[in-house]
C-alpha positions in Angstrom: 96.8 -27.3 -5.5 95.0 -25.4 -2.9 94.7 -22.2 -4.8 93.5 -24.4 -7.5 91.2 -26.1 -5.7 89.8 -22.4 -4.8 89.8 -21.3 -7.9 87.2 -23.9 -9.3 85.3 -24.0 -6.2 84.5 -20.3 -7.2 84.3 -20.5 -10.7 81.3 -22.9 -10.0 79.3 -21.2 -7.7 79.5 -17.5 -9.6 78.3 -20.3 -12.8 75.5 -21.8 -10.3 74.4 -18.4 -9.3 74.4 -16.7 -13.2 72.4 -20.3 -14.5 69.6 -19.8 -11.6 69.2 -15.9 -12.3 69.1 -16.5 -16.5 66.2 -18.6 -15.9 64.2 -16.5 -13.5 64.3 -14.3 -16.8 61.4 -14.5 -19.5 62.4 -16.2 -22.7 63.9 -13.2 -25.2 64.0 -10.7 -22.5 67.3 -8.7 -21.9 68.7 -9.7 -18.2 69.5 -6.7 -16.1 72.8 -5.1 -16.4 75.6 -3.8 -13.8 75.5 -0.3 -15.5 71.5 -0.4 -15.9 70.1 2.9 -14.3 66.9 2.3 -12.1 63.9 3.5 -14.0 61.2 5.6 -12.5 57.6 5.1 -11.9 56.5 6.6 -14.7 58.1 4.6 -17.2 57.0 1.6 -15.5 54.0 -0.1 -17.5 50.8 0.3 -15.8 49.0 -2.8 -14.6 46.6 -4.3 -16.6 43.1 -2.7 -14.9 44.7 0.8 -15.0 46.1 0.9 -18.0 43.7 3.3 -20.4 40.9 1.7 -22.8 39.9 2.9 -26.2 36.5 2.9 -26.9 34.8 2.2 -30.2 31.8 3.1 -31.8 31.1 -0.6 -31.5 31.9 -0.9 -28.1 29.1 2.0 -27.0 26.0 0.3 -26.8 22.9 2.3 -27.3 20.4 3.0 -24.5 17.0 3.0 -23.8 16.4 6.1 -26.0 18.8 5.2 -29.0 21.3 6.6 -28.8 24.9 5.4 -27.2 25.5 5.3 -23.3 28.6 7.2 -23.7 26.9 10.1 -25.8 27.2 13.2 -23.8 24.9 15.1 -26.5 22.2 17.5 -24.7 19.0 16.4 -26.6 16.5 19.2 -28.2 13.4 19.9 -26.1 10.9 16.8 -27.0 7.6 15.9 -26.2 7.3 13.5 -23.1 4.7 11.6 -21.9 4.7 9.8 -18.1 5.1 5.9 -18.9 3.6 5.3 -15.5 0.7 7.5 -16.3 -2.4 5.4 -17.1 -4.9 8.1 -18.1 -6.6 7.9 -21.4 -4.3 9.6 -24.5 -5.9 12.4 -26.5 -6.1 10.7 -30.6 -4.3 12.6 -33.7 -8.1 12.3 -34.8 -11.9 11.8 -33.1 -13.8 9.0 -35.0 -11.4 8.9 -37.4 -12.6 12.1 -39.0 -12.2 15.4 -36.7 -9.1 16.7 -36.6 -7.7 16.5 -33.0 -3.9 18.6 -33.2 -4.4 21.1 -30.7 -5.1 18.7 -28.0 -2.8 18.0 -25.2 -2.8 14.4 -23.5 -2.8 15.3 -19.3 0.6 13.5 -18.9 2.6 15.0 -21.9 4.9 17.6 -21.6 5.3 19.3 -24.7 7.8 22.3 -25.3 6.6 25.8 -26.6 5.5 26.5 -29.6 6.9 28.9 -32.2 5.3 30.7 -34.7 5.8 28.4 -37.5 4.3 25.8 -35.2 1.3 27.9 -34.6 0.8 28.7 -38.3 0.9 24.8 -38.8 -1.7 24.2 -36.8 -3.6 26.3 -38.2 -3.4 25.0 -41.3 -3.8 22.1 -40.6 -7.1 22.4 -38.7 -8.2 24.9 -42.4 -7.3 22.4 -44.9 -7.7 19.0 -43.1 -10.5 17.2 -45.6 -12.9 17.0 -42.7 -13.0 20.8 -42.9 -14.6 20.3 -46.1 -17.5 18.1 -44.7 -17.8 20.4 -41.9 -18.1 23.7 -43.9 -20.5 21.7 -46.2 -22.8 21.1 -43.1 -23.1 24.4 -41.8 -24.0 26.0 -45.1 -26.4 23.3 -45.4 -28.3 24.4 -41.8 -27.2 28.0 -43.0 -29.1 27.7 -46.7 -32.2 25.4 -44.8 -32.8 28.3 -42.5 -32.0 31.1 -45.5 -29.7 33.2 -42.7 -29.1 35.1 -46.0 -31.9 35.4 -48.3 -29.8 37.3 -51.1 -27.7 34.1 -51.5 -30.7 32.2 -53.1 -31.8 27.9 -53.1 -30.3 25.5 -55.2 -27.1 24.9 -56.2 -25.7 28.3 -56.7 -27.0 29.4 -53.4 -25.6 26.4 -51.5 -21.8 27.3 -53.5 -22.8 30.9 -52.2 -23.4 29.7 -48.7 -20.7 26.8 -48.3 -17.6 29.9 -49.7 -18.4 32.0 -47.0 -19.1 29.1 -44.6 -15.4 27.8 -45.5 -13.8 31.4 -45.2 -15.4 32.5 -41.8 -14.2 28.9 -40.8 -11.0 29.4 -42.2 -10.2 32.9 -41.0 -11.3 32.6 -37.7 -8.6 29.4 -37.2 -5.7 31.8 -38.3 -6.9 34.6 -36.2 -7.2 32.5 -33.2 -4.5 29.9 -33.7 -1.7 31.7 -35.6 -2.1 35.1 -35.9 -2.9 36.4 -32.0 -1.3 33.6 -30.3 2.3 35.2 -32.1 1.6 38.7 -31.2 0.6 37.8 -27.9 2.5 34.7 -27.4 -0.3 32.7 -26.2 -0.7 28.8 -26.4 -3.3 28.5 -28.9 -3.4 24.5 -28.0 -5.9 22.9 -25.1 -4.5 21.1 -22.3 -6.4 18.2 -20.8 -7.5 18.5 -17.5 -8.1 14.4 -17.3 -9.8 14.6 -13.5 -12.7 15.4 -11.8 -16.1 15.1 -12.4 -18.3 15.9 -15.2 -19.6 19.2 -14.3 -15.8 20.2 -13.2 -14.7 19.2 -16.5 -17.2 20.8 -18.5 -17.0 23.7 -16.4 -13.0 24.0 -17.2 -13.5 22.9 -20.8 -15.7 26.2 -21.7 -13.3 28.5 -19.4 -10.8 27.8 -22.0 -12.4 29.9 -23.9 -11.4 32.9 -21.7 -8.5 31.5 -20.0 -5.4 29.6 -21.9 -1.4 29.7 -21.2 1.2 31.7 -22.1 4.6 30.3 -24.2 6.0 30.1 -20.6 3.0 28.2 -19.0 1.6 30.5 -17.2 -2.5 31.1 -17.0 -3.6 34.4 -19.1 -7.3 36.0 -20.5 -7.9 34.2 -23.9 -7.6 37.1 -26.1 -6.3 35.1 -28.7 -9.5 33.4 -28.7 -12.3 36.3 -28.0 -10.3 39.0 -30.1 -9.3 36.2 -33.1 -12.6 35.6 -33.2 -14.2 38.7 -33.0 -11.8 40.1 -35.6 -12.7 36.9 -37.6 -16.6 38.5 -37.4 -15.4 41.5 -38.6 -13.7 41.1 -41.8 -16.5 38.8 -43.0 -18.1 42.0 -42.8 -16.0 42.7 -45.9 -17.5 39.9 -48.3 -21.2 39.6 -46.9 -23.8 41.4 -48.4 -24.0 44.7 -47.0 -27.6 45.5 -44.7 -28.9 47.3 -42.3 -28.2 44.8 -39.7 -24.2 44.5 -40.2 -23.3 44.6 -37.0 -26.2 42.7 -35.8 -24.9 40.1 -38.0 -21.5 40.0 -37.0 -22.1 39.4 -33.3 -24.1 36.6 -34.6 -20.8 35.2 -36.4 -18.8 35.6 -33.4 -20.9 34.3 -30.8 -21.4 31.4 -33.5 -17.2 30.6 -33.8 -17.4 31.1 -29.7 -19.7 28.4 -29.5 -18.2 25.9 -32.0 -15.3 26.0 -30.3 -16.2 25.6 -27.0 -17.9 22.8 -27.7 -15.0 21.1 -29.3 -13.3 21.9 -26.3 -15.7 19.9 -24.4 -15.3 16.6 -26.9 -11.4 17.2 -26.6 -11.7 17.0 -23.0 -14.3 13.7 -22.7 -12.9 11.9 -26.2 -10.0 9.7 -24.5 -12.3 8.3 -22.2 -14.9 7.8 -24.7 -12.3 6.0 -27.0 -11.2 3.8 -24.2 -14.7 3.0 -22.7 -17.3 2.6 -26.1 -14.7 2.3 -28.5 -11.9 0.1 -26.4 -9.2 3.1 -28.2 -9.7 2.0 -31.9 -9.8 5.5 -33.0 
């Protein structure tokens, strides 16, 4: 009866011990068996913070420029302009009507440009419909004063007078703009010096004429300006009316274009402040 009595006694706690260890165990999970081998680390799952995320295209949200946080793109050169920066911006156009392209705001930051670029702008400044009014203007002055008597009065000398007036104009902008600033690889475009006062400004607006920057940045002698201009003079010399007084006449062209540009350099300079301050930057 004793051995008996031993025998349950066992039996019961070996059950007791194999009921409490089954529920410890999550429901449908294996128990661990006797000839189980220890596992090692790295097949043991990961906890729940370092185990490895998959990100979607849903899950990158886009930044402040666009495009998604996680984007490791490197972005072409663009133009910048300070935020913080609370000068007056140069405008695509000056009342609305004078083309404004080749002028540079004092806080942008624009990359070089290539030669299509320059040929663009050239274009662009040749062809823009207020170089249509302007052309018309001159050869009006041009006819009033009879610069060239052989053209005539009247209709057919003011055709006579706004042709050439448009192809000097137009010459000289691919000469200047396009043309020398590729050979050279000069910066045909005019930076905005933005401080100062007005003599300072002026002053620096009509060196630009002499002085402008390389594709790299760095200060150089205009010759894109005093040669495209000069050589702009010279092949006029090829559909003018031949005189006595050519070259005479093509100084006269040349110091003219000087002049015209130079003073648009000086309304590039002063226009975003005139916007802001007369015109509160409608235009």
């Amino acid at each position: 009866m004793r051995r008996w009595r031993v025998f349950w006694t066992v039996v019961v706690l070996v059950g007791g011990i194999s009921g409490s260890a089954a529920g410890a165990q999550q429901p449908g999970s294996p128990g661990p068996s006797l000839i189980d081998q220890p596992s090692s680390a790295a097949s043991r799952p990961l906890p729940l913070q370092d185990q490895p995320t998959t990100k979607t295209p849903a899950d990158e949200k886009p930044d402040n420029n666009g495009k998604p946080s996680g984007s490791s793109a490197i972005d072409s050169p663009q133009p910048e302009v300070d935020a913080q920066d609370q000068t007056p911006q140069q405008t695509r156009r000056i009342l609305w009507v004078i083309p404004n392209y080749r002028a540079v705001s004092t806080s942008a930051h624009l990359p070089p440009l290539g030669a299509k670029g320059k040929f663009w702008l050239a274009t662009q400044d040749s062809f823009d419909y207020s170089s249509f009014i302007f052309a018309g203007l001159l050869a009006g002055i041009s006819m009033a004063n009879a610069s060239e008597p052989s053209f005539g009065q009247g209709a057919a000398g003011f055709g006579q007078y706004y042709a050439h007036t448009f192809a000097d104009g137009t010459i000289e902008n691919y000469m200047t703009e396009a043309i020398l600033p590729t050979l050279t690889k000069q910066d045909p475009r005019y930076y905005t010096l933005g401080q100062g006062g007005f003599f300072k400004r002026t002053g620096y607006a009509v060196s630009r004429l002499f002085i402008t920057r390389t594709d790299s940045g760095r200060n150089t002698f205009n010759v894109s300006e005093i040669g495209g201009a000069g050589a702009a003079a010279g092949i006029g010399n090829a559909y003018y009316p031949a005189r006595s007084s050519t070259w005479v006449k093509t100084y006269q062209r040349w110091g003219t274009q000087l002049a015209l540009d130079g003073t648009g350099d000086v309304l590039k300079e002063f226009w975003p402040e005139i916007n802001r301050a007369i015109f509160h930057n409608k235009y």
